[in-house]
C-alpha positions in Angstrom: 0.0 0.0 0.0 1.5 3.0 -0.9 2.2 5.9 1.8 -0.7 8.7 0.2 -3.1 5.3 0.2 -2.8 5.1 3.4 -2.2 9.3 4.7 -4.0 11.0 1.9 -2.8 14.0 3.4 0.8 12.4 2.6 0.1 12.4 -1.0 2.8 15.0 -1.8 5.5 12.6 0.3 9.3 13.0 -1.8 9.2 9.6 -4.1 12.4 8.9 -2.8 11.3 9.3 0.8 8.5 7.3 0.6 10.3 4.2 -0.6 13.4 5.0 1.6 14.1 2.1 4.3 15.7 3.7 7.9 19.4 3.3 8.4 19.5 0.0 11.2 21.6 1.0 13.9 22.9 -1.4 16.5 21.1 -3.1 19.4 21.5 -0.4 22.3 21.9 -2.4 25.3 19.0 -1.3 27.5 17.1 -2.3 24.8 18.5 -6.1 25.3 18.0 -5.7 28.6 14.2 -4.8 28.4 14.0 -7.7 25.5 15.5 -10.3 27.3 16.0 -9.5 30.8 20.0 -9.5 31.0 21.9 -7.7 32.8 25.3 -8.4 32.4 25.7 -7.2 28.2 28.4 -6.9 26.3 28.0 -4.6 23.2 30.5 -5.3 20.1 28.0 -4.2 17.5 28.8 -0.3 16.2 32.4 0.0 16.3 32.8 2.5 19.5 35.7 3.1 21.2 35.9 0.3 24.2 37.9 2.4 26.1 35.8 5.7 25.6 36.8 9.2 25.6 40.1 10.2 26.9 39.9 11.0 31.2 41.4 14.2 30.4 38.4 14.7 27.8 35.9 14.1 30.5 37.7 16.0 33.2 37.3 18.7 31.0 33.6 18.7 30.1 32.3 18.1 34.0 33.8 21.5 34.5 32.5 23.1 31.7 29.4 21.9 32.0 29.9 23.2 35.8 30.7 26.7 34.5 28.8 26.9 31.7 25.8 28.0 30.7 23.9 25.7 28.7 21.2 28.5 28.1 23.1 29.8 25.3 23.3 29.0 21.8 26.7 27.4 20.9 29.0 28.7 18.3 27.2 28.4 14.8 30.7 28.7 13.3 32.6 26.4 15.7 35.8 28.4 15.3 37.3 27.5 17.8 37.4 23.7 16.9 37.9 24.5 13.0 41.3 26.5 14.3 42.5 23.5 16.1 41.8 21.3 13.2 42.9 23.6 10.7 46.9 23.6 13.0 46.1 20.0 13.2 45.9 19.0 9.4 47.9 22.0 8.2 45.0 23.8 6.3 43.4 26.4 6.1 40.1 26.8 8.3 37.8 27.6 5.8 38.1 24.5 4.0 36.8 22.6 7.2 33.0 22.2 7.5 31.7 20.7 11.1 29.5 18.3 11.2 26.6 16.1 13.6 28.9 13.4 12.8 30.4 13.0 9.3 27.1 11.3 8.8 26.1 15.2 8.4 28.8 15.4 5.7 27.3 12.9 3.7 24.1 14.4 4.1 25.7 17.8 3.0 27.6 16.4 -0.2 23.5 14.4 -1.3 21.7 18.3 -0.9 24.5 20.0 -2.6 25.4 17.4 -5.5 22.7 14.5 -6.1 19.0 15.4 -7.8 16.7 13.2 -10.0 18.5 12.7 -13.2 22.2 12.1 -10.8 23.9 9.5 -10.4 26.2 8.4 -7.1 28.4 6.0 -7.6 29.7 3.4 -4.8 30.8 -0.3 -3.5 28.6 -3.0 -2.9 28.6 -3.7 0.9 29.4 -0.4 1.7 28.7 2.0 4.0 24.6 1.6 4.4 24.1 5.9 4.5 25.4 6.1 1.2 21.8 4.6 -0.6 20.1 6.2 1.8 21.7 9.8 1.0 21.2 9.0 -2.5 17.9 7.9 -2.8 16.5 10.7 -0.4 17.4 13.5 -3.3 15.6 11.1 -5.8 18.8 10.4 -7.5 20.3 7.2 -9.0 22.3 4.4 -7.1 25.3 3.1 -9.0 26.1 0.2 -7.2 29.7 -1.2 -8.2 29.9 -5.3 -7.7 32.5 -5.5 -4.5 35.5 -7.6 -5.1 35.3 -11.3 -5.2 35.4 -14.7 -2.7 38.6 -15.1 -4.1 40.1 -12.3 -3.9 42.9 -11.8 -1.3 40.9 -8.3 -0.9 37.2 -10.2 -0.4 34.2 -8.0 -0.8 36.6 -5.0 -1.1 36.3 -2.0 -3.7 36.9 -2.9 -7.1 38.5 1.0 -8.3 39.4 -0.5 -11.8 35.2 -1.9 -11.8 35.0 1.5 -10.8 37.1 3.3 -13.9 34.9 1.2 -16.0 31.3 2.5 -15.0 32.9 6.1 -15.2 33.4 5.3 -18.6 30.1 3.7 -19.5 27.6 6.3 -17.6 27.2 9.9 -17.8 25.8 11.8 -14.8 27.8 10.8 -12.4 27.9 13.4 -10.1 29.4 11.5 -6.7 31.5 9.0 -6.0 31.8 7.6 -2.7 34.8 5.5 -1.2 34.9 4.0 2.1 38.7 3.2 3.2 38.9 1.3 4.9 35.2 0.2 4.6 32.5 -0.4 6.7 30.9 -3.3 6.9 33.6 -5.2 5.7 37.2 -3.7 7.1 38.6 -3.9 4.2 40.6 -1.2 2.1 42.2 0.6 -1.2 45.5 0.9 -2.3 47.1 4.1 -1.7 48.7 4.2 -5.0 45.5 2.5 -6.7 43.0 5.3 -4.9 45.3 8.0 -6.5 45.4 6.4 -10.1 41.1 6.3 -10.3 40.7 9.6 -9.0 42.7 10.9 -11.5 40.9 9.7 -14.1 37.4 11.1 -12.4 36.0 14.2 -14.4 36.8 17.0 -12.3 33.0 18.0 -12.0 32.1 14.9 -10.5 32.9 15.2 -6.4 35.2 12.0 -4.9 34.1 11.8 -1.0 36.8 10.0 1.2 35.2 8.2 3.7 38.0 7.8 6.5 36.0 7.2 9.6 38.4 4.5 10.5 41.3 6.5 9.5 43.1 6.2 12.9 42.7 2.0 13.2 44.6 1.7 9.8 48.1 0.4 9.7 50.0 4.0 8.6 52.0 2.1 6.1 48.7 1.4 4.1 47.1 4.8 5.0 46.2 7.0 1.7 47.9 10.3 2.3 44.3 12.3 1.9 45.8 15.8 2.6 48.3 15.6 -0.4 45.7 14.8 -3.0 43.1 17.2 -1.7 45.5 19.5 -3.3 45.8 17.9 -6.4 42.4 17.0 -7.0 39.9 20.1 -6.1 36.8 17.5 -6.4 38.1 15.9 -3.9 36.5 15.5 -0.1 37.3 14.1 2.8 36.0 13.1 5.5 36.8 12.2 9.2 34.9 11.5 12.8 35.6 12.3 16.5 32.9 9.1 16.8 35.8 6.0 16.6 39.5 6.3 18.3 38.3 9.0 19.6 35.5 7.8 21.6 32.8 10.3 21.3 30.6 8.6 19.7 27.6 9.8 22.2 28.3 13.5 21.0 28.5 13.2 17.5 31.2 15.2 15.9 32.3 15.2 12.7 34.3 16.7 9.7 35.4 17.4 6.0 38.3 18.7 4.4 37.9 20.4 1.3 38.1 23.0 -1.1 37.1 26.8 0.0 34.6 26.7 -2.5 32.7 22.9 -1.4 33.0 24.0 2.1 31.2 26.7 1.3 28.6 25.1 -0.3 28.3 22.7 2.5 27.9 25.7 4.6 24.7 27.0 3.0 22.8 23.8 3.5 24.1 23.2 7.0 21.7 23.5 9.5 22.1 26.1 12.3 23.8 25.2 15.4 23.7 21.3 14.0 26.7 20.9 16.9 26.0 21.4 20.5 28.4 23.3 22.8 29.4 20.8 24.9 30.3 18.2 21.7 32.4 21.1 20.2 34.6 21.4 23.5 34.9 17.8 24.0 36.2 17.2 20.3 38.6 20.3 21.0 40.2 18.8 23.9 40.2 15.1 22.5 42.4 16.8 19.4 45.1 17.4 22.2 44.9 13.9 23.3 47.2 12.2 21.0 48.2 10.0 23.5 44.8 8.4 24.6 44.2 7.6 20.5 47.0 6.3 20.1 46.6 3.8 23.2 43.3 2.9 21.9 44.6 1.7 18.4 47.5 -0.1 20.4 44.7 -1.8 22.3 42.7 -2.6 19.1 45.4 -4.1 17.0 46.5 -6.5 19.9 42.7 -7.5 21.2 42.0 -7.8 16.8 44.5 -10.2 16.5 43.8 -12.4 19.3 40.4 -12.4 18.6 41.1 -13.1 14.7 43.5 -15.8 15.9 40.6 -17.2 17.8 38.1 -17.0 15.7 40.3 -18.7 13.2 40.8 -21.6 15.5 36.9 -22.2 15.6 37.1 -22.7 11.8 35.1 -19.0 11.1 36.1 -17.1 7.8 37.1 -13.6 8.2 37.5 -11.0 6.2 40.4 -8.5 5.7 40.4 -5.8 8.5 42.4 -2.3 8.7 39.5 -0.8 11.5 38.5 -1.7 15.0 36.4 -4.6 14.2 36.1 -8.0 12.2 33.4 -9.5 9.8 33.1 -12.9 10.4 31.4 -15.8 7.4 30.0 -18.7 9.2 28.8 -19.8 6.0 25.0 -19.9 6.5 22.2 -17.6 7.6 23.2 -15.6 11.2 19.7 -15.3 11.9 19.7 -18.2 14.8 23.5 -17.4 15.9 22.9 -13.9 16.6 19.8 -14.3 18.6 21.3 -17.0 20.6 24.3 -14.3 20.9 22.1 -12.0 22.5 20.2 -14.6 24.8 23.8 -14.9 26.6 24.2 -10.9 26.4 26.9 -10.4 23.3 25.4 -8.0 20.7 27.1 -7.7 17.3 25.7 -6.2 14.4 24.0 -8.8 11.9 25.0 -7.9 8.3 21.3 -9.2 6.5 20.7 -5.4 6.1 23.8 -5.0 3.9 23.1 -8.4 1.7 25.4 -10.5 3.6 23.6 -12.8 5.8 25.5 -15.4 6.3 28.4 -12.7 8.1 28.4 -11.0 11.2 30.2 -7.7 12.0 32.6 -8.0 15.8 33.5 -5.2 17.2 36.7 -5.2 18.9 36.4 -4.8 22.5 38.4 -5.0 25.5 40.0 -8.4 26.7 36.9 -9.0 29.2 34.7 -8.0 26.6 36.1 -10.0 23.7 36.6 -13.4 25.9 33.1 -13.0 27.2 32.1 -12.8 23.7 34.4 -15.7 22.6 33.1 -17.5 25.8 29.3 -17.2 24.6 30.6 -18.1 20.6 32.1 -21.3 21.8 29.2 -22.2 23.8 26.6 -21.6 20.5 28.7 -22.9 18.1 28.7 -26.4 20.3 25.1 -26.3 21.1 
């Protein structure tokens, strides 16, 4: 039944909206704990931060929150936190555009670049906002078939795929690259990410997804800042939401070119960052130290769990983030509910097309044997 059959007064409803299916976020635990009555849960299911913000971050907020006034309208501009990022990634502050999370950022690049007629461009088993973005401005999804089973990069983007469908459509107006990727952990070559993007028509915008920036190996990183300079179609984007633990407060980022940033600008919403989210991720910038203990943390915990989970006979994926994607080679359905009845929630992949995987989290060591504890126990039952 369709939504005006039902609403008449919805008649007028956006035709992408009204087919649009919600973005699926992950189990929050006091929802498991109404559900099924557990108490003692273990979240590994949306890729946060297991050790949380830095202490020095929190310090810092209780006594602002203690001296401020939260009566006031916070800085529309946030230029205090564009300054610090601006010294931090050695560029200039008005090609930095804040966002409610670099969710926001993708929701800035859709208004500004994508319309009916349009065309975005991006991986299977990507990041799940992307359709969404796309199909909410009534434009086209080109979906690029990911890389294969037997590929030592499986379910990764396929760039030269990519070259190809550059080739064969006309109206693509965005391109969207996750690296490394979510769902699946996996990741571009840097010298392979620079090749495709030079052969992208400079009117059609390149977003750099690099939410998980910080988790990946710096030998492998893409050096993002260079090639901002030598492509001006280029955007990238960061988040304050993984290493550095804020996911609760939402902050995000692009870097850009004067000219997109200003664009962004115009369609950003007032205020869309809240005082106390813009002095956290100011003082979590100064906090090298606590980022960098939390990706020390990750890669040891990752590869004991992958060693693990490779011991129990379970297919993984390659990883460069804080989490793993798991094949058990059938439908999860049944596993992840019996998951959750001994309180582990990780994040079913069905939504993204791959049911038979599930995405882990990497937690601390309590968390990850409790999980591995509970895993064992299913997998024998």
């Amino acid at each position: 039944m369709s939504v005006s059959a039902e609403l008449p007064c919805l008649t007028f409803v956006a035709n992408g909206i009204a087919g649009l299916r919600p973005y699926e976020p992950g189990m929050p635990i006091d929802e498991l704990r109404r559900q099924m009555g557990v108490d003692d849960v273990v979240k590994l299911a949306s890729n946060e931060n297991p050790s949380g913000p830095s202490p020095r971050v929190i310090d810092a907020v209780r006594s602002y929150i203690n001296e401020s006034s939260l009566a006031l309208y916070p800085d529309g501009g946030g230029f205090r936190l564009k300054r610090k990022l601006a010294e931090f990634h050695d560029i200039e502050p008005e090609r930095i555009t804040l966002g409610n999370g670099s969710n926001d950022i993708l929701e800035f690049v859709s208004r500004v670049f994508l319309a009916p007629g349009r065309i975005a461009m991006f991986s299977a088993y990507a990041f799940a906002v992307y359709p969404i973005v796309t199909q909410a401005q009534g434009a086209r999804a080109l979906v690029i078939e990911a890389r294969s089973a037997h590929d030592s990069m499986t379910l990764g983007h396929d760039l030269a795929a990519f070259s190809r469908a550059l080739d064969e459509h006309e109206g693509v107006s965005v391109v969207f690259i996750a690296n490394p990727n979510n769902p699946t952990g996996t990741w571009v070559q840097a010298s392979d990410l620079e090749a495709f993007i030079d052969r992208v028509p400079a009117q059609t915008i390149v977003v750099l997804d690099e939410a998980y920036y910080e988790y990946q190996d710096p030998a492998l990183r893409v050096d993002s800042r260079r090639l901002m300079e030598q492509f001006p179609n280029l955007v990238v984007t960061r988040t304050f939401s993984k290493a550095y633990g804020l996911a609760g407060l939402r902050v995000g980022y692009s870097l850009s070119s004067p000219v997109v940033a200003d664009l962004f600008n115009r369609v950003r919403q007032p205020f869309n960052m809240n005082s106390i989210a813009l002095f956290a991720a100011d003082v979590a910038l100064e906090d090298q130290d606590h980022v960098r203990r939390s990706v020390a943390l990750n890669a040891s915990e990752k590869t004991r769990l992958r060693n693990q989970l490779v011991q129990l006979g379970i297919r993984l994926l390659p990883s460069q983030t804080n989490f793993l994607t798991a094949g058990f080679g059938r439908d999860c359905s049944a596993l992840h509910r019996a998951l959750l009845e001994r309180g582990i929630i990780v994040r079913p992949m069905g939504s993204y097309g791959l049911p038979e995987y599930l995405r882990i989290t990497v937690g601390t060591v309590r968390q990850n044997d409790r999980f591995l504890e509970a895993l064992t126990a299913v997998l024998d039952a």
